[in-house]
N, CA and C atoms as a LAMMPS dump frame, in Angstrom:
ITEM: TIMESTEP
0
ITEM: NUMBER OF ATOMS
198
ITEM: BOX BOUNDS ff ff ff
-5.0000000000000000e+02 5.0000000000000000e+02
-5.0000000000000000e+02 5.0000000000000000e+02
-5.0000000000000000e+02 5.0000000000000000e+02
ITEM: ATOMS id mol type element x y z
1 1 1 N 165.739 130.161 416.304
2 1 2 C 165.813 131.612 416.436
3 1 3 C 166.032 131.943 417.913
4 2 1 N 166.801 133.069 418.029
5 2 2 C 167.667 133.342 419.67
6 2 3 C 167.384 134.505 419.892
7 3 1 N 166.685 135.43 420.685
8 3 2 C 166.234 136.698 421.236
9 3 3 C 167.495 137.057 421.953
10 4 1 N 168.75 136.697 421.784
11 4 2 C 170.013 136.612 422.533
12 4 3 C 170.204 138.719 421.838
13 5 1 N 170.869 139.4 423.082
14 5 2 C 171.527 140.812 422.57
15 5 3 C 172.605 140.641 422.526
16 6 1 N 173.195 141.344 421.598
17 6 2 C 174.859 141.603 421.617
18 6 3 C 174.688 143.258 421.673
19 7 1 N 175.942 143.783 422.255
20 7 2 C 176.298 145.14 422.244
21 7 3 C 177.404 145.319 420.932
22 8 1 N 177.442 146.431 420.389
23 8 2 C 177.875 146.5 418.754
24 8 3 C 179.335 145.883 418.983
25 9 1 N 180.31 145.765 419.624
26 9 2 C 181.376 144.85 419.614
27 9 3 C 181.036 143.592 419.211
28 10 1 N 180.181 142.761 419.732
29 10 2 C 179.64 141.793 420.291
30 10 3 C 179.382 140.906 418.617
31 11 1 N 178.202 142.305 418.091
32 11 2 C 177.78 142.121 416.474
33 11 3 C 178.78 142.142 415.688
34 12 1 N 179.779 143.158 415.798
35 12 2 C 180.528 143.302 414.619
36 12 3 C 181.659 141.923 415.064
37 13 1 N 181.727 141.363 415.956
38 13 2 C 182.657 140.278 416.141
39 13 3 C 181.941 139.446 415.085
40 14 1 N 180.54 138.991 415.643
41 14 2 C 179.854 138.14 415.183
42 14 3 C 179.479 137.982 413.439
43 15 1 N 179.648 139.366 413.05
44 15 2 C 179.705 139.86 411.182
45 15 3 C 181.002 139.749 411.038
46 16 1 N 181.573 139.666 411.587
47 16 2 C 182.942 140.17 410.905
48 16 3 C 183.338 141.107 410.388
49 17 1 N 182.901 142.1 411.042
50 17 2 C 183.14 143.808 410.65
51 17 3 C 183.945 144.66 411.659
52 18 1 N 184.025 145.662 411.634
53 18 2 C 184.506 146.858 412.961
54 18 3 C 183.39 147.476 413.217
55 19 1 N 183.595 147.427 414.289
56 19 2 C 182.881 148.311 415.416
57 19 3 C 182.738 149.43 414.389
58 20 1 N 183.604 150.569 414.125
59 20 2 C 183.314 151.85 413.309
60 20 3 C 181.827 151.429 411.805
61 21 1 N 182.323 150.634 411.707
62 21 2 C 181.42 149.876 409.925
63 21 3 C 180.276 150.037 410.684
64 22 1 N 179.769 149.036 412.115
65 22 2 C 178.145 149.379 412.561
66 22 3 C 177.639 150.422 412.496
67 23 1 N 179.035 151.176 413.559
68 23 2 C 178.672 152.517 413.756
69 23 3 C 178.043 153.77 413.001
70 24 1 N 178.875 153.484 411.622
71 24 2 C 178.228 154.423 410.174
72 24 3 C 177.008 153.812 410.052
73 25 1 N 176.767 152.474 409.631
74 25 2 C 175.824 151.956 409.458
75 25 3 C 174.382 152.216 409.901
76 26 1 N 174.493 152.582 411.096
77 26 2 C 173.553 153.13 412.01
78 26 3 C 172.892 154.247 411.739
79 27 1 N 173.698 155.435 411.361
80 27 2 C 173.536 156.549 410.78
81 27 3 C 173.31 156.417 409.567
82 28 1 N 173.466 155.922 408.397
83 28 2 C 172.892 155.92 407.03
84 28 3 C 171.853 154.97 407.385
85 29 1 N 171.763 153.737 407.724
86 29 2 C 170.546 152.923 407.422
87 29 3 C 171.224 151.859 406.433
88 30 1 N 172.316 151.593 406.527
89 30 2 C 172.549 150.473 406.099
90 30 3 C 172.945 149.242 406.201
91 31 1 N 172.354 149.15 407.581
92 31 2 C 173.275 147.9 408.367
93 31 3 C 172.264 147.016 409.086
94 32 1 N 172.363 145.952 409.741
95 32 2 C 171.517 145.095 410.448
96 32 3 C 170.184 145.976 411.461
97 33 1 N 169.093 145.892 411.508
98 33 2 C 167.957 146.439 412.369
99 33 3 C 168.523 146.364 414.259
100 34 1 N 168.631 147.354 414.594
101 34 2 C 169.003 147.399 416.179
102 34 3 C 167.886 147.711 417.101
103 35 1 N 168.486 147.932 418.292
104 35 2 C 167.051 148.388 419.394
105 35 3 C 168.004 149.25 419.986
106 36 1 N 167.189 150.158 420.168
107 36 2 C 167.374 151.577 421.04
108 36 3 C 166.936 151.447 422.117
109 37 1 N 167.894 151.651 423.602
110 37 2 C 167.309 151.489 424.754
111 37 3 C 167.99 152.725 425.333
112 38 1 N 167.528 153.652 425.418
113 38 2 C 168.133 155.013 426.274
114 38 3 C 169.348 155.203 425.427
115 39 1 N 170.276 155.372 425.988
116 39 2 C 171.725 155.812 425.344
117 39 3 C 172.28 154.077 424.489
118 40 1 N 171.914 152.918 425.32
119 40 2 C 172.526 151.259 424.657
120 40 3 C 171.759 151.578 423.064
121 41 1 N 172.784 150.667 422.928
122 41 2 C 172.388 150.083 421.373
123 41 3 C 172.888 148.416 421.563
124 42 1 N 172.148 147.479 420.954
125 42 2 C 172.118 146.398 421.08
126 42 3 C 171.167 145.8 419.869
127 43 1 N 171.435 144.464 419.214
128 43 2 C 171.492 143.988 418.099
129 43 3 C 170.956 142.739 418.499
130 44 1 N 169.946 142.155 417.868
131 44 2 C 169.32 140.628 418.213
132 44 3 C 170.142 140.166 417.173
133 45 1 N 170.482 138.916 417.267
134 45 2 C 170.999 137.663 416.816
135 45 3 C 169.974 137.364 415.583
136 46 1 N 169.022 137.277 415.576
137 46 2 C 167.76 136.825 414.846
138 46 3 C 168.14 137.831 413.614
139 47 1 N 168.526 139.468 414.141
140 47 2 C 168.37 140.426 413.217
141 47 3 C 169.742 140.019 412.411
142 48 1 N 170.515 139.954 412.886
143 48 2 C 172.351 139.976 412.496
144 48 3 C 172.05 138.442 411.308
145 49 1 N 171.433 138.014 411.848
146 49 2 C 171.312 136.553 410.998
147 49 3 C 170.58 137.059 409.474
148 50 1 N 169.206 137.877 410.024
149 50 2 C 168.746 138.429 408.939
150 50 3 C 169.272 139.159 407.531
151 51 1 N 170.139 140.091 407.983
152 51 2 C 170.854 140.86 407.297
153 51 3 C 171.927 139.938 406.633
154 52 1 N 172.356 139.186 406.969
155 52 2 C 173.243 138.17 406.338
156 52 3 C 172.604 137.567 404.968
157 53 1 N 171.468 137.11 405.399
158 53 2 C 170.589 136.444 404.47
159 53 3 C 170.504 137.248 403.324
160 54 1 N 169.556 138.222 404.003
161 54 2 C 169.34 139.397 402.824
162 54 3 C 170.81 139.926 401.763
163 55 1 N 171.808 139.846 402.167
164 55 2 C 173.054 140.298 401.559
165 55 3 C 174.045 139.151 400.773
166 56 1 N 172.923 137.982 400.525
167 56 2 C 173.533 137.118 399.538
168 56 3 C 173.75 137.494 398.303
169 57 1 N 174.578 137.377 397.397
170 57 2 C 174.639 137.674 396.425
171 57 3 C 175.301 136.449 395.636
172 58 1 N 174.953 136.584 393.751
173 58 2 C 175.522 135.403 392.984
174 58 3 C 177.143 136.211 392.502
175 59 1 N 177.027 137.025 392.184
176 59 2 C 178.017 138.119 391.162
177 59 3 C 178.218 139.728 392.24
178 60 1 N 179.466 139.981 391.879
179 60 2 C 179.503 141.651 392.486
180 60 3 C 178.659 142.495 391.59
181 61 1 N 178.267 142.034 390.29
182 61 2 C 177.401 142.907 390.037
183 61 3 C 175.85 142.967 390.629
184 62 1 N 175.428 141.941 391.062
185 62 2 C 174.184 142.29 391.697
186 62 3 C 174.318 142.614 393.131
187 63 1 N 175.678 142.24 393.279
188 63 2 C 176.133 143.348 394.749
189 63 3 C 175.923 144.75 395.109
190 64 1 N 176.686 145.494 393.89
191 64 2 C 176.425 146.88 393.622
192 64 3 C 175.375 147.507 393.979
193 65 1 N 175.372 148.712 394.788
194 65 2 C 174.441 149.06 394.899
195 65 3 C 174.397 150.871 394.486
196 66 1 N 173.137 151.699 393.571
197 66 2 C 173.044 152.195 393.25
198 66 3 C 173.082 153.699 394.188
């Protein structure tokens, strides 16, 4: 486990997402756990790993979400 920050480029390189996808994400609550530092936003490695985990799935149906 790595206490390493990324800045949301940094993450969404590292997910394989866009920058914009964090960005919503942030605002609904549906995306990897971040840290708020004044105006930064920045993403632990530990967390980005987390959210991966958590978003395994067998089937798109237990993908779905309600």
């Amino acid at each position: 486990m790595t206490n390493r920050l990324m800045t949301t480029i940094e993450a969404a390189k590292y997910l394989t997402l866009s920058k914009p996808t964090l960005e919503r994400w942030r605002l609904t609550g549906e995306g990897p756990k971040f840290v708020k530092m004044g105006d930064a936003v920045r993403y632990r490695q530990e967390d980005l790993d987390a959210f991966i985990s958590e978003n395994i799935v067998k089937t798109t149906a237990e993908g779905m979400k309600n």
